[in-house]
C-alpha positions as CSV (number, residue, x, y, z in Angstrom):
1,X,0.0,0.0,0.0
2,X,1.1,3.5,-1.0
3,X,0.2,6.9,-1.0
4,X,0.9,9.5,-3.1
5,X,2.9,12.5,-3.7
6,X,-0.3,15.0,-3.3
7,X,-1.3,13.3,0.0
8,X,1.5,13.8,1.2
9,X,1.5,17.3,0.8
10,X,-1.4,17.8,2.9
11,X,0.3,16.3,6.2
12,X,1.3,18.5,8.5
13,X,5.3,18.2,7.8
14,X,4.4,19.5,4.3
15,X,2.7,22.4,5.0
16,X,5.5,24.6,4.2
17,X,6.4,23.0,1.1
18,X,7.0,25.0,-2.0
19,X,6.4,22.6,-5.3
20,X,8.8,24.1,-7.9
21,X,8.4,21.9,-10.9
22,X,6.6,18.1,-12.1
23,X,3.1,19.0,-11.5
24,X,2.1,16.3,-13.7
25,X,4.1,14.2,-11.3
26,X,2.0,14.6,-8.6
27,X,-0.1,11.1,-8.7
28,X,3.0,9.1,-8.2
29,X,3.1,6.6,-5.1
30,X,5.4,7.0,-2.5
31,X,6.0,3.8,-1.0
32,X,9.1,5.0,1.4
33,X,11.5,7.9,2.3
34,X,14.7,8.4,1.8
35,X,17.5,11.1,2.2
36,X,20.2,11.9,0.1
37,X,22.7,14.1,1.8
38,X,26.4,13.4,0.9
39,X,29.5,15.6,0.7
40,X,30.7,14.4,-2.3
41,X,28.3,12.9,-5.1
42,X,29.3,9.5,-6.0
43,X,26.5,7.3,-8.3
44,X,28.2,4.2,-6.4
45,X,25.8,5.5,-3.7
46,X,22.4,5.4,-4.7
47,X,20.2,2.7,-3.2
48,X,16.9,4.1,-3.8
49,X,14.2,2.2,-5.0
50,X,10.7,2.8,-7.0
51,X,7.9,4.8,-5.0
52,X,11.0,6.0,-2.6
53,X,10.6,10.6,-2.1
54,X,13.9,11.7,-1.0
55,X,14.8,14.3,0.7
56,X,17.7,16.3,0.7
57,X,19.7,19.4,1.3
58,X,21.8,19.3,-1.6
59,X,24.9,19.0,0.5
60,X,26.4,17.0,-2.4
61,X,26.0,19.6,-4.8
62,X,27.3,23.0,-2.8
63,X,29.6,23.9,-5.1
64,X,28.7,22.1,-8.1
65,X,25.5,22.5,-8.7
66,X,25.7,20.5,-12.3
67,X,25.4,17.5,-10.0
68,X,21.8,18.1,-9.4
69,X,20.6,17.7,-12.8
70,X,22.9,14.2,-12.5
71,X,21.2,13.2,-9.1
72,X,17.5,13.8,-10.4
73,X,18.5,11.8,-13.7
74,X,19.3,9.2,-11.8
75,X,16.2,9.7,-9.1
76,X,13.8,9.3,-12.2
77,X,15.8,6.0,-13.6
78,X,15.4,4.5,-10.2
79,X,11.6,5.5,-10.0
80,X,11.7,7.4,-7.7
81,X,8.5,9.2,-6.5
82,X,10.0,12.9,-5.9
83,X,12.4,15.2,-4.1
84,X,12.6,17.5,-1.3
85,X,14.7,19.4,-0.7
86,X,16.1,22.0,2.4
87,X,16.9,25.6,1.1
88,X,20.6,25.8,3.1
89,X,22.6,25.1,0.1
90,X,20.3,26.4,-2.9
91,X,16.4,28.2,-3.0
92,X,16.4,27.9,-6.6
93,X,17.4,24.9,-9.2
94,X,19.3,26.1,-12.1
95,X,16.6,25.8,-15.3
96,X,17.8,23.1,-17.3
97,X,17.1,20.5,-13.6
98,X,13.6,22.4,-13.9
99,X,12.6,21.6,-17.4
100,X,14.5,18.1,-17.0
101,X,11.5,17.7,-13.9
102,X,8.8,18.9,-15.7
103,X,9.2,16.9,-19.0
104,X,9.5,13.7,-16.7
105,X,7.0,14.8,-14.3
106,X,8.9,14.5,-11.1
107,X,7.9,16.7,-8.5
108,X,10.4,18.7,-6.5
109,X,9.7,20.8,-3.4
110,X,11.4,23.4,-1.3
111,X,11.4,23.8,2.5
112,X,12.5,25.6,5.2
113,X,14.7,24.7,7.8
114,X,12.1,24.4,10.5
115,X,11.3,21.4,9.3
116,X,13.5,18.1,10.3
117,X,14.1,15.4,7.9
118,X,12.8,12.7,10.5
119,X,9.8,14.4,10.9
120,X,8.7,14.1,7.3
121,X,9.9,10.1,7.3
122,X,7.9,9.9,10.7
123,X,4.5,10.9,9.4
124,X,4.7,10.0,5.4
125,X,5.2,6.6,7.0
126,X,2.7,6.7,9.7
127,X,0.3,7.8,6.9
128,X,1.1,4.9,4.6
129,X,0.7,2.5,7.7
130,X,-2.4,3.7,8.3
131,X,-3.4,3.4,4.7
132,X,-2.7,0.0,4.7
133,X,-4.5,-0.8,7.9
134,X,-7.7,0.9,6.1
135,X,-6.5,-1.8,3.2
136,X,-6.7,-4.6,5.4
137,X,-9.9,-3.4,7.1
138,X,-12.2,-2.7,3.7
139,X,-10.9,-6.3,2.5
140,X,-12.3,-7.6,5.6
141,X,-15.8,-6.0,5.1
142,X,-15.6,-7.1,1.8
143,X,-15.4,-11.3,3.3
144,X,-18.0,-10.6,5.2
145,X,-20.6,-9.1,3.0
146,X,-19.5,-11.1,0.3
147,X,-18.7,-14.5,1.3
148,X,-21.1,-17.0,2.7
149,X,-19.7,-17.5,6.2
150,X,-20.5,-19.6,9.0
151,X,-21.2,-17.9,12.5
152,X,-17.5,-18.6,13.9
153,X,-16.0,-17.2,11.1
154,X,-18.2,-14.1,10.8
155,X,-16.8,-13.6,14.7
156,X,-13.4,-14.2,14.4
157,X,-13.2,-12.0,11.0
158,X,-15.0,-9.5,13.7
159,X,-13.1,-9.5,16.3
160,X,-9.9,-9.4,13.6
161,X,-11.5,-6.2,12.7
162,X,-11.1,-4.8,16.5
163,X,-10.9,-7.3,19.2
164,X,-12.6,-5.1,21.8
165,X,-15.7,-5.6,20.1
166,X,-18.7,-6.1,22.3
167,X,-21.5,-8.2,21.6
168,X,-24.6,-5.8,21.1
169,X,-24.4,-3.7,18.0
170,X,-25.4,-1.5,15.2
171,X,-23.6,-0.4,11.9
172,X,-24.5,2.8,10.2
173,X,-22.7,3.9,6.7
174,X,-22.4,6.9,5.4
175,X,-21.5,8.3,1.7
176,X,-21.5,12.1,1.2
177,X,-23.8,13.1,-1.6
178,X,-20.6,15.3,-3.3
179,X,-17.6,12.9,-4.8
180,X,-14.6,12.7,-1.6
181,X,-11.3,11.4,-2.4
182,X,-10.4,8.4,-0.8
183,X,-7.4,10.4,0.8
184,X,-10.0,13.6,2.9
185,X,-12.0,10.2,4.0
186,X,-8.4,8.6,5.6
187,X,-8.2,12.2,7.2
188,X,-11.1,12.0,8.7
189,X,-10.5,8.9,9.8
190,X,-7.0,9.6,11.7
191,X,-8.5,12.9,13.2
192,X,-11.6,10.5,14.4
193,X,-8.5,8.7,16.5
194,X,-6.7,12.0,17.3
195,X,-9.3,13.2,19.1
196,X,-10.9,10.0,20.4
197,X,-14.4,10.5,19.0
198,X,-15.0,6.6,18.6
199,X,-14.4,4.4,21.9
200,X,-12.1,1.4,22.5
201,X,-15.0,-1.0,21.8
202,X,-16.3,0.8,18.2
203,X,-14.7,1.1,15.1
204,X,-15.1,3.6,12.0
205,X,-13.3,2.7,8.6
206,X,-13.1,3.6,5.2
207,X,-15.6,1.9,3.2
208,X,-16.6,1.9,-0.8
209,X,-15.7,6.3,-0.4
210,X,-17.9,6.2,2.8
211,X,-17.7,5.6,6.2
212,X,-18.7,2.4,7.9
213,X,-19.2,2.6,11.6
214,X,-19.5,-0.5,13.7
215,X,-20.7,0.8,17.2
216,X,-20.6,-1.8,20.0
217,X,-21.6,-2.1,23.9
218,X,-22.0,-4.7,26.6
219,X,-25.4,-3.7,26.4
220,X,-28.2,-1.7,24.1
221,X,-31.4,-1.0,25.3
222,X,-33.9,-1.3,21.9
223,X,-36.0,1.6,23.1
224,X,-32.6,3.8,23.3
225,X,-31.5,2.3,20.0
226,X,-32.2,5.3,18.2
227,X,-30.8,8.0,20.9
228,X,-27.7,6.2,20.5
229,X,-27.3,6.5,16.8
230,X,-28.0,10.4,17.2
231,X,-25.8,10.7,19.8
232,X,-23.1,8.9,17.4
233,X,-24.1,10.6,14.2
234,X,-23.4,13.9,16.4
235,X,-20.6,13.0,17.9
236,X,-18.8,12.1,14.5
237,X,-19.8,15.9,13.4
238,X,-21.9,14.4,10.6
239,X,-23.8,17.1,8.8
240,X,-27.1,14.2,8.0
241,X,-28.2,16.9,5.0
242,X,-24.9,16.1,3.3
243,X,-24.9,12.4,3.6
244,X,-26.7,9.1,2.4
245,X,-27.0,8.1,6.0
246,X,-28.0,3.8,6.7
247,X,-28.3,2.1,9.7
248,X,-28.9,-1.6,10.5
249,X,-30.9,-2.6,12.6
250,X,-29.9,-3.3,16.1
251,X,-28.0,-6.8,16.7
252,X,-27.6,-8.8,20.0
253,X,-24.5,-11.2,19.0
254,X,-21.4,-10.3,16.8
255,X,-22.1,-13.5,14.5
256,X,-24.0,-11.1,13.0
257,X,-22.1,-8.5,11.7
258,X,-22.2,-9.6,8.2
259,X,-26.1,-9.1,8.0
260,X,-25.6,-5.9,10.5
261,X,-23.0,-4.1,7.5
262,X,-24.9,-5.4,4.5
263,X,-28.5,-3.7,6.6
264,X,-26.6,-0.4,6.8
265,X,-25.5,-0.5,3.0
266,X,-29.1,-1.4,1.9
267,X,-30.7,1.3,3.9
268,X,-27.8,3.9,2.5
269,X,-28.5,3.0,-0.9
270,X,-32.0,2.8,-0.5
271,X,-31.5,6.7,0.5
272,X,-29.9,7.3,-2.7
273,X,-32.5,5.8,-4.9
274,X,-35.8,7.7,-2.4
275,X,-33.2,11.1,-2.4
276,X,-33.9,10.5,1.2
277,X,-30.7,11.3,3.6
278,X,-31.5,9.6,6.5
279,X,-33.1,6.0,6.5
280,X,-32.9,3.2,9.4
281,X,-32.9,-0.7,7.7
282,X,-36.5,-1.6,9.3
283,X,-38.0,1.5,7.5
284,X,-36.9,1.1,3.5
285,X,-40.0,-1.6,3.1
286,X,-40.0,-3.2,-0.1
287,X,-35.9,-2.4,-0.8
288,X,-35.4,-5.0,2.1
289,X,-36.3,-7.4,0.0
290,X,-34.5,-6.1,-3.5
291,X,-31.5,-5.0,-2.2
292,X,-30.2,-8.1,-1.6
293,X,-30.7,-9.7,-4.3
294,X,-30.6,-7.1,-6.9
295,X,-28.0,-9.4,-9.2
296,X,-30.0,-12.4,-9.2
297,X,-30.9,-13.7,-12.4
298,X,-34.5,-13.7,-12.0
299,X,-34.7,-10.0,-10.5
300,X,-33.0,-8.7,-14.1
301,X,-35.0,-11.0,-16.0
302,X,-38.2,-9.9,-14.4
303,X,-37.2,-6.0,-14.4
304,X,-36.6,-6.2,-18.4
305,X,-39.9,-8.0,-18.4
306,X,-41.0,-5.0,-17.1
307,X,-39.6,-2.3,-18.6
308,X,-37.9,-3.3,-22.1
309,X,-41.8,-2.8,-23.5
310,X,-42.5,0.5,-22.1
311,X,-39.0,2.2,-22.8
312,X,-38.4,0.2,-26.7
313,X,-42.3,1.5,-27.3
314,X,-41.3,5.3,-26.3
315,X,-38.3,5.0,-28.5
316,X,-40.4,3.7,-31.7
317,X,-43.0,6.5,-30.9
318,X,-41.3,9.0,-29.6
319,X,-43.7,8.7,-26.5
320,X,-43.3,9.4,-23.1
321,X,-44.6,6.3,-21.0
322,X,-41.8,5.6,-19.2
323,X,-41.0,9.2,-17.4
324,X,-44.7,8.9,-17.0
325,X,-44.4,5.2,-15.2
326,X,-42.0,6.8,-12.9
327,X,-43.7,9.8,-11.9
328,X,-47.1,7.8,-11.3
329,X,-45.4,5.3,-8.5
330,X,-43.4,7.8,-6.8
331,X,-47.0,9.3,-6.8
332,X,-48.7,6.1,-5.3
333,X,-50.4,5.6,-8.3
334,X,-52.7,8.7,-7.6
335,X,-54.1,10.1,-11.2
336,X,-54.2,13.9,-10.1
337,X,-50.9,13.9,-8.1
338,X,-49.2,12.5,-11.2
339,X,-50.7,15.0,-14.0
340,X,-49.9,18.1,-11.9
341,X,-46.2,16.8,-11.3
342,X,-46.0,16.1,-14.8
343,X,-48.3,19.5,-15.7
344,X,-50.6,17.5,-18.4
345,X,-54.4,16.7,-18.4
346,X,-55.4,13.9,-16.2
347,X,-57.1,12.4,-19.0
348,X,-53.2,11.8,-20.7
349,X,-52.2,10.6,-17.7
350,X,-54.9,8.0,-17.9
351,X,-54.1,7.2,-21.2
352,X,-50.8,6.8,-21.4
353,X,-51.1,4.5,-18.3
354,X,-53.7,2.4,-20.0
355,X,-51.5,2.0,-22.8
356,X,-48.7,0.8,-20.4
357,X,-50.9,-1.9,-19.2
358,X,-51.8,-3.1,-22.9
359,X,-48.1,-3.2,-23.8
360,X,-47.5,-5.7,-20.4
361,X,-50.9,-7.4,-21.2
362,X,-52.0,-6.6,-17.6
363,X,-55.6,-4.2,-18.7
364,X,-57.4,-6.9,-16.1
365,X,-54.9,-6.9,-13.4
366,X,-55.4,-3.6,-12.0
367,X,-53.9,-4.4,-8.4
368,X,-51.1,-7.0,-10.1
369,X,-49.9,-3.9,-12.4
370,X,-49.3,-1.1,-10.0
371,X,-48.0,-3.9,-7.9
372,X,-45.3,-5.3,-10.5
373,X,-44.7,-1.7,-12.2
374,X,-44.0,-0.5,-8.3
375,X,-41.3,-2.9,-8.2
376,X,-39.7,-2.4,-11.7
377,X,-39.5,1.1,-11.1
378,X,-37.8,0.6,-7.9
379,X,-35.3,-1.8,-9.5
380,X,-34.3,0.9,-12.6
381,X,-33.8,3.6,-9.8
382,X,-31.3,0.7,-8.1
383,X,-29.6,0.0,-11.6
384,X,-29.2,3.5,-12.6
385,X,-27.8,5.0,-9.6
């Protein structure tokens, strides 16, 4: 596991970081640190490796600097990541070493001497531990939900995840509704531990560019359930209008924190499909059922059942029945409701949905169709997310 170049330059050590040249450079992975700080430049001494950023004060080069064009040559045949360097020596790279960065897009950065070489290799690496950790963590999750486990597996996997678990528990995800790189979510993570927000016996992890929270106790009163998850949700700082929020229902014994997660990613996504930000696994009703077995064979082959008429109809006629099929269910099948969200005549409205049920041969099945169109619709909001 790696990170790179630009997130590093958001850790505190970087702050003061000037990046001079190979911009374009900065998506490369840094793996380790090194330093290269010689008196005398010798190529007999390189042992860097790919993915290493080196630091440097360009000791080697005082009073030649020709040598630093040679040094970053042979920085960008070893694959290295980048170079830092300490403004004693130099403050400014003589042009050629500039355009020689830039056309191989390898960043270099100046600093100050208030910052200390084994500060930088301190926290780069501390940040790339706790990169893989969140590695290790998501490919856990990933067992769990995906894998059919029995119950001792499911809670040793668990308590792999953090071994303070406690029995009683509840999982609640959440995605924000804007795009976050997976490098602000790690953030958030290490300032969750910084300052303590989740306890010994919980756990909150990076999770498909959300944030998975597994909150445990010896004990959780089911009339409380809920005050707990505010108090959480508030604790975390989570702004709920800016989030896709799920939460599982409440669980009495760890062997079930495969259904617990999968609950909480249901009722998230179920949010995304309703536009609703906040929804609890007992309350997305028919999604329950769909979610989980939204790739099944039979699902898709019912859904184009459904839907392949309606939408290859409106693409022959140029006809609007399908727009018109959504708007009706997310109306409850109410006539009126539909016309004045879709401003036409009720009288269309009753047309075009009469001419939905002819296309499904369903014109006697009155309950049957809003039942099975209900559905369908549900499953193309799922698909298309």
């Amino acid at each position: 596991m790696a990170i790179t170049v630009i997130e590093a330059t958001k850790l505190e050590t970087f702050k003061n970081f000037k990046l001079i040249s190979g911009i374009s450079g900065l998506n490369r992975e840094v793996e380790k640190v090194g330093i290269l700080d010689w008196e005398f430049f010798s190529k007999s001494e390189w042992v860097f490796n790919e993915g290493e950023f080196v630091l440097s004060s360009l000791l080697f080069a005082k009073d030649n600097p020709e040598f630093i064009l040679e040094a970053i040559k042979e920085l960008v045949k070893d694959g290295a990541s980048g170079l830092a360097f300490k403004n004693i020596y130099y403050n400014e790279l003589p042009m050629e070493v500039i355009d020689y960065s830039n056309e191989n897009s390898f960043p270099i950065f100046v600093f100050d001497n208030s910052v200390y070489f084994e500060d930088i290799i301190t926290e780069v690496m501390d940040r790339i531990r706790f990169s893989e950790n969140h590695e290790l963590l998501e490919s856990k999750i990933d067992i769990l939900i995906k894998k059919s486990l029995n119950k001792n597996t499911v809670e040793e996997i668990a308590l792999e995840i953090n071994s303070s678990f406690k029995e009683n528990f509840f999982v609640v995800y959440c995605r924000n509704k804007k795009f976050i790189h997976s490098d602000a979510l790690i953030s958030f993570m290490e300032s969750l531990k910084r300052k303590k927000k989740i306890g010994l016996h919980s756990t909150a992890l990076k999770y498909r560019n959300g944030i998975l929270i597994i909150f445990t106790e010896d004990r959780i009163e089911l009339k409380n359930f809920k005050n707990n998850v505010d108090y959480l949700i508030n604790t975390l700082s989570i702004q709920v209008p800016d989030y896709y929020i799920g939460v599982s229902n409440l669980h009495s014994t760890l062997v079930e924190l495969d259904q617990g997660i999968k609950e909480s990613l249901f009722a998230q996504k179920s949010g995304e499909v309703s536009a609703l930000s906040f929804n609890y696994f007992s309350d997305i009703g028919i999604f329950s059922i769909l979610m989980p077995f939204i790739d099944e064979t039979w699902i898709h082959s019912f859904y184009k059942r459904i839907i392949d008429p309606i939408k290859s109809y409106d693409e022959k006629y140029n006809t609007e029945l399908f727009p018109t099929a959504i708007k009706y269910i997310e109306n409850d099948g109410k006539i009126i409701e539909t016309s004045k969200a879709l401003f036409l005549h009720k009288n269309t409205i009753r047309y075009r949905i009469g001419k939905i049920k002819e296309l499904l041969n369903m014109e006697a099945c009155e309950g049957s169709f809003y039942e099975q169109l209900s559905i369908a619709v549900k499953l193309y909001k799922i698909y298309n997310l």
